[in-house]
Backbone as a chain_set.jsonl record, in Angstrom:
{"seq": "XXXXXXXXXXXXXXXXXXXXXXXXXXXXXXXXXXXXXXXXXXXXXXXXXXXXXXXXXXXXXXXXXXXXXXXXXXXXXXXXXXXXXXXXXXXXXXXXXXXXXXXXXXXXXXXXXXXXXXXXXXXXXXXXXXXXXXXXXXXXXXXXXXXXXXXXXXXXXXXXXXXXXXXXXXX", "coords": {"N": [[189.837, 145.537, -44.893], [190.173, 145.187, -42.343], [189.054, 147.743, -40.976], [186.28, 146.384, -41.864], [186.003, 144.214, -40.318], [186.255, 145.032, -37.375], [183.995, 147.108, -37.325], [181.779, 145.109, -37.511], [182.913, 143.683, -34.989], [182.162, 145.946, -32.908], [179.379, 146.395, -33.532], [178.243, 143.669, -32.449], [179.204, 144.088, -29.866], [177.835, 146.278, -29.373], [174.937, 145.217, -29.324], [175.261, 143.005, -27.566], [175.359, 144.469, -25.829], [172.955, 145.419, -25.188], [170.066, 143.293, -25.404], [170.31, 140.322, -23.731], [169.375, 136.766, -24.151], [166.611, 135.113, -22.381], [167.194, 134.641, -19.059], [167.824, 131.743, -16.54], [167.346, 131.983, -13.115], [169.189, 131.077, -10.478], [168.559, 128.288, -8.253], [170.032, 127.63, -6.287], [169.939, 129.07, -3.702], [167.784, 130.394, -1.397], [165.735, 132.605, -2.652], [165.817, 136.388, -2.968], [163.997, 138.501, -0.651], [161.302, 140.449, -2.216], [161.392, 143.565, -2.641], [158.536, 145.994, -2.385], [157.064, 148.559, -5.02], [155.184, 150.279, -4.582], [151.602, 151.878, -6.157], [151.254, 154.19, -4.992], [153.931, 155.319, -5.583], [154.516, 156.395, -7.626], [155.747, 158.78, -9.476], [155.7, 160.139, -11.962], [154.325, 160.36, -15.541], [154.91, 159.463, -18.798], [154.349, 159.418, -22.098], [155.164, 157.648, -23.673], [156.866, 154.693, -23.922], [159.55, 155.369, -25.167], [160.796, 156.921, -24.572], [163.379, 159.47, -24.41], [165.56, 157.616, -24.754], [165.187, 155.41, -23.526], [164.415, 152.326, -23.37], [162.283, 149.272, -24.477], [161.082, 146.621, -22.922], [159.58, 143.327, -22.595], [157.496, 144.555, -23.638], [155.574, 145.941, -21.432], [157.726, 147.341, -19.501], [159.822, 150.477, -19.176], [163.233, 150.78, -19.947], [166.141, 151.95, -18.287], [168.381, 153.744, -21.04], [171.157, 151.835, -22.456], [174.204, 152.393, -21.766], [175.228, 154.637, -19.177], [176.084, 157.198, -18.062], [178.121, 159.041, -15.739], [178.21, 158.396, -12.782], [178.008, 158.559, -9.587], [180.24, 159.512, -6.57], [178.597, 158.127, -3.264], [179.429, 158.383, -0.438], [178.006, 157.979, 1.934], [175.852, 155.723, 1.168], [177.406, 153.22, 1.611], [177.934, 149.823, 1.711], [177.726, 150.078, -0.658], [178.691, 152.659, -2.166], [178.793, 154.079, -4.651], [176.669, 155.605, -6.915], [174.321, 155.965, -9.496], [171.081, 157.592, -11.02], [168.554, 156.511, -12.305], [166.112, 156.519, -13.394], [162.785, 154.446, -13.634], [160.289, 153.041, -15.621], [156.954, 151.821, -15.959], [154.35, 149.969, -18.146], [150.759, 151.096, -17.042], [149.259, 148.489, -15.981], [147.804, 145.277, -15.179], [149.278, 143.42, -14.519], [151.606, 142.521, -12.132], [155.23, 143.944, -12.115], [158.628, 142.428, -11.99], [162.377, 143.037, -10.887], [165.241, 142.059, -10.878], [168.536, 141.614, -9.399], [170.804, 139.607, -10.647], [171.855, 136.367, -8.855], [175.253, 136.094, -8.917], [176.038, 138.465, -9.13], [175.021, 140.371, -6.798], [176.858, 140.858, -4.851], [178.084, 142.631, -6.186], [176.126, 144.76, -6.984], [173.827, 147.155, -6.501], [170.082, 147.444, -6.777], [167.449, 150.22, -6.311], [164.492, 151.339, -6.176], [161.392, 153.855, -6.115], [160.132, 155.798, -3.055], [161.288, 155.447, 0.178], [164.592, 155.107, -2.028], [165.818, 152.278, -1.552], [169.288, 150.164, -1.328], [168.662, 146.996, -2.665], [168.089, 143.81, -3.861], [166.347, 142.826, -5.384], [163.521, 144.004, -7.057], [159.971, 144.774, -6.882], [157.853, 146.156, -8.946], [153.771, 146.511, -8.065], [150.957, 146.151, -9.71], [149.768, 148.44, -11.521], [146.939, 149.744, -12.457], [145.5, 151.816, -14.867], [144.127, 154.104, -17.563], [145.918, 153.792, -20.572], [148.702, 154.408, -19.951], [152.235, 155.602, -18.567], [153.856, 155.025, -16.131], [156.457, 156.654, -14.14], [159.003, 155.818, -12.293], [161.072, 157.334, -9.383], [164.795, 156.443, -8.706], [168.033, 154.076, -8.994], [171.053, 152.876, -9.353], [172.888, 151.084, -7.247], [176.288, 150.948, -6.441], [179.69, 149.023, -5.795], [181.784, 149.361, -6.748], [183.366, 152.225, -8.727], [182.491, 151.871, -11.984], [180.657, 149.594, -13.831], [179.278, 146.585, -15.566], [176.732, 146.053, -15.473], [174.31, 143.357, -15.139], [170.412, 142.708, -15.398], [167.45, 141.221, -14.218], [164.171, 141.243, -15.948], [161.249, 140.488, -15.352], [157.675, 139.47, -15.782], [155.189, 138.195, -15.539], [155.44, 135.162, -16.821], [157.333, 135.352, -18.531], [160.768, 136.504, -19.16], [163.927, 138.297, -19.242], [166.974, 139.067, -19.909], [168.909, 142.241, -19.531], [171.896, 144.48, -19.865], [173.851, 146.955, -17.833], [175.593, 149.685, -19.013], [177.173, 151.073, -16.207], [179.186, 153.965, -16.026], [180.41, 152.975, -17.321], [181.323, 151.684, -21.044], [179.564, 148.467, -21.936]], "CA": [[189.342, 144.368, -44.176], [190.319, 145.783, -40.943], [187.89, 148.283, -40.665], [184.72, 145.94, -41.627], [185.874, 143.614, -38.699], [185.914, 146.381, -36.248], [182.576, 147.356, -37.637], [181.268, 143.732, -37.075], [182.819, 143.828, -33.475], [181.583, 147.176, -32.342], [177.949, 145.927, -33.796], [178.5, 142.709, -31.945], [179.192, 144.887, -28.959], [176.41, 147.041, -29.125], [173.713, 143.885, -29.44], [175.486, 142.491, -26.813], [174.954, 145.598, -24.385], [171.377, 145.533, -25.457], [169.637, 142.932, -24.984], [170.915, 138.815, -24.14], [168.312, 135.959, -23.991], [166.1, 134.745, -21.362], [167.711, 133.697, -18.018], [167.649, 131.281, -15.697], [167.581, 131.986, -11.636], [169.451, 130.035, -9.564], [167.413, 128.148, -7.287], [170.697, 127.388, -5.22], [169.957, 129.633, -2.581], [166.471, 130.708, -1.632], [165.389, 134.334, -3.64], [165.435, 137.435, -1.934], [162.494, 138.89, -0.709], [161.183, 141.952, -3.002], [160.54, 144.807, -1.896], [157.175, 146.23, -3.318], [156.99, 149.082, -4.612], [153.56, 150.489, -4.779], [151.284, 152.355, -7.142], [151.974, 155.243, -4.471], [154.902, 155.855, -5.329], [154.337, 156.939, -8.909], [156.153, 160.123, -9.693], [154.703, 161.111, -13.026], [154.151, 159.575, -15.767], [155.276, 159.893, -19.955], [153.206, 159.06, -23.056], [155.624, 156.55, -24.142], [158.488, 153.787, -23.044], [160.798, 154.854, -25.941], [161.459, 158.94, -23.98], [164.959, 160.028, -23.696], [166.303, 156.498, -24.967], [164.281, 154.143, -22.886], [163.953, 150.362, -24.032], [161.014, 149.188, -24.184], [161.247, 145.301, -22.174], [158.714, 142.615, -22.364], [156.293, 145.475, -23.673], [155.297, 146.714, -20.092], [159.183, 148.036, -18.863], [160.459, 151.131, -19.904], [164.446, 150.591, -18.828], [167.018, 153.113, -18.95], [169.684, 153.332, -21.976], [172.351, 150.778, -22.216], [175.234, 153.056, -21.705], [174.787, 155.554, -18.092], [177.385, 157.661, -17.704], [178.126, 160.042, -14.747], [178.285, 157.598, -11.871], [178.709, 159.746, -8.324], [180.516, 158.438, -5.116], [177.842, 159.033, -1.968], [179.747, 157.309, 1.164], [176.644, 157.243, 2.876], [175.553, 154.664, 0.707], [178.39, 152.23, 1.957], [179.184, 149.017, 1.283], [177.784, 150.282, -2.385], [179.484, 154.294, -2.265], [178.156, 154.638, -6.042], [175.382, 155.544, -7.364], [173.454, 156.255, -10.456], [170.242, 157.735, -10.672], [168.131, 156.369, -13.689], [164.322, 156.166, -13.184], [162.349, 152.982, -14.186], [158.794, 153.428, -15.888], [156.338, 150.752, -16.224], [153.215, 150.517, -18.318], [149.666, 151.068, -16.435], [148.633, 147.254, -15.905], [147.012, 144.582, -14.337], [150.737, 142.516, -13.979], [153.173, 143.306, -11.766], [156.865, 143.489, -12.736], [159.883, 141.907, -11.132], [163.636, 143.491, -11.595], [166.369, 141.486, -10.219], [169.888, 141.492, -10.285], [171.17, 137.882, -10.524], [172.718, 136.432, -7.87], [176.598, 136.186, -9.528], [176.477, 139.615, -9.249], [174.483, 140.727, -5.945], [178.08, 141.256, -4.132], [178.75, 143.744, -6.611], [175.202, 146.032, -7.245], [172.126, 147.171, -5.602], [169.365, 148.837, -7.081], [166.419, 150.546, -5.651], [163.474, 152.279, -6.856], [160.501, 154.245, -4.754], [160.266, 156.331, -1.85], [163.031, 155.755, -0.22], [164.997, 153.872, -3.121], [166.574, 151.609, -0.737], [169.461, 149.326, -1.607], [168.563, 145.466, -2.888], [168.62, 142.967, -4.641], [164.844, 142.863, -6.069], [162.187, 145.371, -6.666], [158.222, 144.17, -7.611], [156.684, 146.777, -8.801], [152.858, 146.653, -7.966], [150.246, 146.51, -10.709], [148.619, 149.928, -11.27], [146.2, 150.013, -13.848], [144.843, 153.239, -15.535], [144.447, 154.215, -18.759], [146.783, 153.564, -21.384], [149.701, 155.48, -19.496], [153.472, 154.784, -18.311], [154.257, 155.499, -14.809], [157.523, 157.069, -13.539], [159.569, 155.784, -10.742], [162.377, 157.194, -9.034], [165.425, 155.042, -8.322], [168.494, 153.718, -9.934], [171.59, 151.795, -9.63], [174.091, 151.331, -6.212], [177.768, 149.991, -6.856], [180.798, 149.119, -5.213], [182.628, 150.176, -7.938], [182.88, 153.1, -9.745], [181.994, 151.053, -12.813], [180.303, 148.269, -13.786], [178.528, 146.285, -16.735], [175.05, 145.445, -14.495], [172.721, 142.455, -15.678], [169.725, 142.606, -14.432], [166.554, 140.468, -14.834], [162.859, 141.44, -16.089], [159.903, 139.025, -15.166], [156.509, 139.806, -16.26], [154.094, 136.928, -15.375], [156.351, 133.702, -16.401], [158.291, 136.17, -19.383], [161.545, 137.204, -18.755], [164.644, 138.678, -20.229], [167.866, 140.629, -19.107], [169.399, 143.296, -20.07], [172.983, 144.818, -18.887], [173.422, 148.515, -18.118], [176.794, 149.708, -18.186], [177.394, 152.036, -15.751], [180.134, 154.82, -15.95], [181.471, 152.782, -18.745], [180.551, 150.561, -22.428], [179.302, 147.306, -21.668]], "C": [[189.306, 144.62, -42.668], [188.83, 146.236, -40.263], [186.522, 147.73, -40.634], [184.667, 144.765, -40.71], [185.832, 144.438, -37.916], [184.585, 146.839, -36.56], [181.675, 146.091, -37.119], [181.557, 143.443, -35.295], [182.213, 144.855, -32.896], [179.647, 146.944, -32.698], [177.657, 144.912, -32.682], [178.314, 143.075, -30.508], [177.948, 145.718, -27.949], [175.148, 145.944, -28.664], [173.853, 143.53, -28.592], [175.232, 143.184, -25.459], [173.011, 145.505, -24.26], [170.537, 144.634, -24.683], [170.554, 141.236, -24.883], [169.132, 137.92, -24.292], [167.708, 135.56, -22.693], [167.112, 134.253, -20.113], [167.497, 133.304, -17.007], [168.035, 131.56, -14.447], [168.013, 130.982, -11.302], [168.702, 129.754, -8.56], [168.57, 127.607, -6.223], [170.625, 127.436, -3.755], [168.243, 130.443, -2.678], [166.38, 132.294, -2.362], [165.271, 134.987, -2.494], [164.399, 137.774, -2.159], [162.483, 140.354, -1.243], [160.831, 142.929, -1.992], [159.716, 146.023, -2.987], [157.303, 147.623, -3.42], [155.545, 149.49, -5.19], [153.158, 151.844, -6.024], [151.191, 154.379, -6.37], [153.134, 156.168, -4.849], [155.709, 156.455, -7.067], [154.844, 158.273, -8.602], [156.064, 160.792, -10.956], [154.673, 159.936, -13.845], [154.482, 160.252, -17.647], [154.307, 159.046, -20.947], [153.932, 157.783, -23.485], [156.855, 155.666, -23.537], [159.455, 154.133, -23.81], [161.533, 156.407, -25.627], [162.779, 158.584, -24.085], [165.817, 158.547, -23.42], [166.327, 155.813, -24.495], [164.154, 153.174, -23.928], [163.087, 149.936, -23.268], [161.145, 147.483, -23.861], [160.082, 144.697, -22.124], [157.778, 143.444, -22.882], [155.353, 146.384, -22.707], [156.549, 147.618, -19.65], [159.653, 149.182, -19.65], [161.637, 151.174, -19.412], [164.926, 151.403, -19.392], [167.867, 152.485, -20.158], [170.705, 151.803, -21.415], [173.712, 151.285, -21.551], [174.445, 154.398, -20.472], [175.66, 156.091, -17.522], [177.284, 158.782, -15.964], [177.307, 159.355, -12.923], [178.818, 158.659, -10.466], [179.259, 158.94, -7.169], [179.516, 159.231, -3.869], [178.637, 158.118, -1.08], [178.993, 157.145, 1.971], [176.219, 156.544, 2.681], [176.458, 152.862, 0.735], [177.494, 150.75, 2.317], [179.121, 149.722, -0.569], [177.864, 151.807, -2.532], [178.621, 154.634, -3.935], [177.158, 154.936, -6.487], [175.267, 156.42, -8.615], [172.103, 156.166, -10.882], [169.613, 157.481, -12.181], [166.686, 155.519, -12.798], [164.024, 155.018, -13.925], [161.121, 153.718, -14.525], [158.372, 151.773, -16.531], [155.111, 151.21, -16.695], [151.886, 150.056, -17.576], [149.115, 149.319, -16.848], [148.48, 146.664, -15.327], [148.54, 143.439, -13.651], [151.728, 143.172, -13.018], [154.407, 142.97, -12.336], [157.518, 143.557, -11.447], [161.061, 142.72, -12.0], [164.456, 142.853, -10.643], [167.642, 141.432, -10.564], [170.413, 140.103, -9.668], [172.379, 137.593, -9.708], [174.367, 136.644, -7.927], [177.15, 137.434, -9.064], [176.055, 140.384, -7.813], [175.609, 141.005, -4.944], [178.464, 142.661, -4.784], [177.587, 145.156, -6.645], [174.118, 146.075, -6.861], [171.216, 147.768, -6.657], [168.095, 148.875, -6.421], [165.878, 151.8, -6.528], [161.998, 152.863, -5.997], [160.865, 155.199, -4.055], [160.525, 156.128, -0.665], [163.262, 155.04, -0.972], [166.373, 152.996, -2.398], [167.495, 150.369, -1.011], [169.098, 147.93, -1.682], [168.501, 144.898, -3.828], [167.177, 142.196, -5.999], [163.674, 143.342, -5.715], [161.108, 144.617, -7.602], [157.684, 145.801, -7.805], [154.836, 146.73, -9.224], [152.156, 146.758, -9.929], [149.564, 147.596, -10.35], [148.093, 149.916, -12.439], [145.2, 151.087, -13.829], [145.182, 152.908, -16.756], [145.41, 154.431, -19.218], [148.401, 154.631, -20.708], [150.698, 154.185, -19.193], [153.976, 155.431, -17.312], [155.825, 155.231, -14.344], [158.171, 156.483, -12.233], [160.807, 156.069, -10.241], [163.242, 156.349, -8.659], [166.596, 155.084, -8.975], [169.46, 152.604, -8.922], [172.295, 152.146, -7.881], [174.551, 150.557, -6.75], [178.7, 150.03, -5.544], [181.71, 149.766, -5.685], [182.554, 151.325, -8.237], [182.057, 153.187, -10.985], [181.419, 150.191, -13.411], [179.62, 148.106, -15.411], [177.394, 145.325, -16.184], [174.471, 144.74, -15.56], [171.998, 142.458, -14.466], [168.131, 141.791, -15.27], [165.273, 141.18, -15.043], [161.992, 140.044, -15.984], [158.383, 139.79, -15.148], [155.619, 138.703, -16.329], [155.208, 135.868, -15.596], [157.258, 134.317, -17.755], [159.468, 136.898, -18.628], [162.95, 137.179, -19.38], [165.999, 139.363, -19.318], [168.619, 141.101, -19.929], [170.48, 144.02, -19.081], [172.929, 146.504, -19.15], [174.876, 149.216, -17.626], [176.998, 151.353, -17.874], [178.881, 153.071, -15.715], [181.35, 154.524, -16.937], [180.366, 151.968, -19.87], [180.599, 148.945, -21.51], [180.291, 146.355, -22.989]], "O": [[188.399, 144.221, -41.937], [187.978, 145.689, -39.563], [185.657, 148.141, -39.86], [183.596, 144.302, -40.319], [184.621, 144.566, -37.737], [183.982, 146.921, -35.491], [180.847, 146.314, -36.235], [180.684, 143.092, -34.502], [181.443, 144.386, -32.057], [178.815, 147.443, -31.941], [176.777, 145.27, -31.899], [177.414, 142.525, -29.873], [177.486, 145.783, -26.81], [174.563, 146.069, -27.589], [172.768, 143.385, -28.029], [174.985, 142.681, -24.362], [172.207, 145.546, -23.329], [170.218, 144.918, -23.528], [171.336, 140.933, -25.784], [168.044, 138.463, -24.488], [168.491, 135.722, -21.757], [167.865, 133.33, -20.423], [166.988, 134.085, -16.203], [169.257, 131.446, -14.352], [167.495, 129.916, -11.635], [168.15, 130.641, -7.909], [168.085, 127.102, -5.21], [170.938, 126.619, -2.888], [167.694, 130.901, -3.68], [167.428, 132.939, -2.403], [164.858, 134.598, -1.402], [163.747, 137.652, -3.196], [163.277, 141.241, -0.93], [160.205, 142.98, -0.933], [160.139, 146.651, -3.958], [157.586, 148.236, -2.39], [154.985, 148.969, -6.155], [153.979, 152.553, -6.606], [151.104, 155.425, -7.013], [153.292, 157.354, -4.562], [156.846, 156.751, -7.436], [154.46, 158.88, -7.602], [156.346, 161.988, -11.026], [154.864, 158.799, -13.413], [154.295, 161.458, -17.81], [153.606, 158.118, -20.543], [153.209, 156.802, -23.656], [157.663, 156.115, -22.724], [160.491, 153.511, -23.576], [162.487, 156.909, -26.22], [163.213, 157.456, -23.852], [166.48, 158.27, -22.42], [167.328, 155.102, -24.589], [163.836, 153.314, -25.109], [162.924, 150.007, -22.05], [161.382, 146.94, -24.94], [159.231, 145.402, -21.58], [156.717, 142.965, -22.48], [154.6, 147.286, -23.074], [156.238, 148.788, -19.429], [159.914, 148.95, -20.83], [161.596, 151.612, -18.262], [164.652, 151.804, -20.523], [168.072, 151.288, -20.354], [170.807, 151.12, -20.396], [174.28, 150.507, -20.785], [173.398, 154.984, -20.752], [176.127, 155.621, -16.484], [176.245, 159.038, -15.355], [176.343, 159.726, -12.253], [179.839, 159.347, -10.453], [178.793, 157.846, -6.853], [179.561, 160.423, -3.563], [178.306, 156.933, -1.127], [179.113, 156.248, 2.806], [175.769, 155.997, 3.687], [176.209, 151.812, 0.144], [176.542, 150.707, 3.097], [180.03, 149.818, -1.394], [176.895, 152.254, -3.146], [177.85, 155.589, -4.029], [176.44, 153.949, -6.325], [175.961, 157.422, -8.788], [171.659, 155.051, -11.155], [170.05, 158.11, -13.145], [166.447, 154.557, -12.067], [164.807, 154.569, -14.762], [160.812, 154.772, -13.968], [159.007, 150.944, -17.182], [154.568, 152.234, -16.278], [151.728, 148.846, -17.411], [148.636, 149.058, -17.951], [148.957, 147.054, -14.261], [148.627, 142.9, -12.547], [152.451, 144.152, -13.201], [154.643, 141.923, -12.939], [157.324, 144.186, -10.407], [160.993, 143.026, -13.19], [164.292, 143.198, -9.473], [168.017, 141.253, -11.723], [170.396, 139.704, -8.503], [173.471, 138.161, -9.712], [174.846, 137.337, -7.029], [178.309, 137.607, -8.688], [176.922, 141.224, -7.569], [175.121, 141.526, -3.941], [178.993, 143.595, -4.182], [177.956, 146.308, -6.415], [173.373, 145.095, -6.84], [171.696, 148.62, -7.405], [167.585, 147.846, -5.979], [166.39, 152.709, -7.181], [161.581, 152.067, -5.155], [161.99, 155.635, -4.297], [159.757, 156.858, -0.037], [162.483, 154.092, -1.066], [167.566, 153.096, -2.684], [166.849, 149.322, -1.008], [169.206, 147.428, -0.564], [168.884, 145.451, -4.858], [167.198, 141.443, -6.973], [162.994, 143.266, -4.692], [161.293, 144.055, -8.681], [157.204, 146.48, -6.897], [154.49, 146.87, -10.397], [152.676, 147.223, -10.943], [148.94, 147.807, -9.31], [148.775, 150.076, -13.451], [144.295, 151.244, -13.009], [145.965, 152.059, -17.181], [146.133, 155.231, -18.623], [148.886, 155.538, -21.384], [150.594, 152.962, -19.287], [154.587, 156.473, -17.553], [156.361, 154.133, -14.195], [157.698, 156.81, -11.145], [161.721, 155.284, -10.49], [162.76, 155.316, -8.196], [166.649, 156.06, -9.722], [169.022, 151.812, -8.088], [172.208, 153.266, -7.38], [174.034, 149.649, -7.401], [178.572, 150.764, -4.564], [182.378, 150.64, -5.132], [181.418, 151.746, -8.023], [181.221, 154.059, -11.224], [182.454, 149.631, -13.774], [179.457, 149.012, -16.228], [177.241, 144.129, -16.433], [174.162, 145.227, -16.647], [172.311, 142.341, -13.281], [167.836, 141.803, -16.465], [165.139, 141.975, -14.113], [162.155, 138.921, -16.461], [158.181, 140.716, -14.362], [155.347, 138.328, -17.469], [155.932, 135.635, -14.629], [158.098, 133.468, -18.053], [159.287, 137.695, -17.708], [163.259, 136.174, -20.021], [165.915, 140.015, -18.277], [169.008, 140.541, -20.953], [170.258, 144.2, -17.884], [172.38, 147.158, -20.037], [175.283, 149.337, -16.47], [177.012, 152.353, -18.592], [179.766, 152.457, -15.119], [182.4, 155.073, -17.269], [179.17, 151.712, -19.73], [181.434, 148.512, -20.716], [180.258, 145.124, -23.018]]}, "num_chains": 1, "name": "protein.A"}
């Protein structure tokens, strides 16, 4: 009996790292302003969103794994010393995408994506439309921590979803 509760939690677990349900922005405090990044700043591009254990988001997002191990300290990157480098890919379309990390948490994690991938708190990236492709972007996570279990939001026209990404440990 043991074991098929521990099976049921560790499932539970997993699902729970994955994906949650839609969420709501606080409109407390006004939104930060994005920073765009453009169809410039494409750095290649893969046949599909599901490469090297990409989740595939809203059907446009390819996001990294759930689990991102090997978290580095840069101190140049101060107040957020951490970082983890995990590319974003989006597919070739006429929408742009939003990635935000919700305010609760915006004390604790940056991320940036682009040329430079400059800490904040929300990246747009640009619609680029070409054929059927999925464009590359450098980028990933800043922390304070060493660690963390990052939510962060997807928005795709008035669709949106988040998904946590735990860094240097299980979510």
């Amino acid at each position: 009996m043991k074991r098929a509760s521990l099976l049921v939690l560790m499932m539970a677990t997993l699902v729970g790292c994955g994906t949650a349900g839609p969420e709501s922005v606080s409109t407390a405090t006004p939104p930060a302003k994005p920073v765009t990044v453009g169809c410039d700043q494409i750095v290649g591009t893969v046949k599909t969103g599901h490469e090297a254990g990409y989740r595939v988001v809203l059907g446009v997002v390819s996001a990294p794994p759930a689990v991102l191990p090997g978290v580095v300290h840069v101190p140049k990157f101060s107040p957020f010393p951490y970082w983890r480098k995990a590319g974003m890919v989006i597919h070739a379309s006429r929408k742009p995408v939003t990635i935000s990390v919700p305010e609760a948490w915006r004390q604790h994690a940056r991320i940036g994506w682009g040329n430079p991938a400059s800490p904040t708190t929300v990246v747009r990236f640009a619609a680029c439309p070409s054929p059927n492709t999925w464009n590359a972007y450098a980028g990933g996570f800043f922390l304070r921590t060493r660690s963390a279990c990052v939510p962060l939001v997807f928005s795709v026209g008035d669709r949106r979803v988040t998904l946590r990404f735990g860094l240097g440990r299980n979510c």
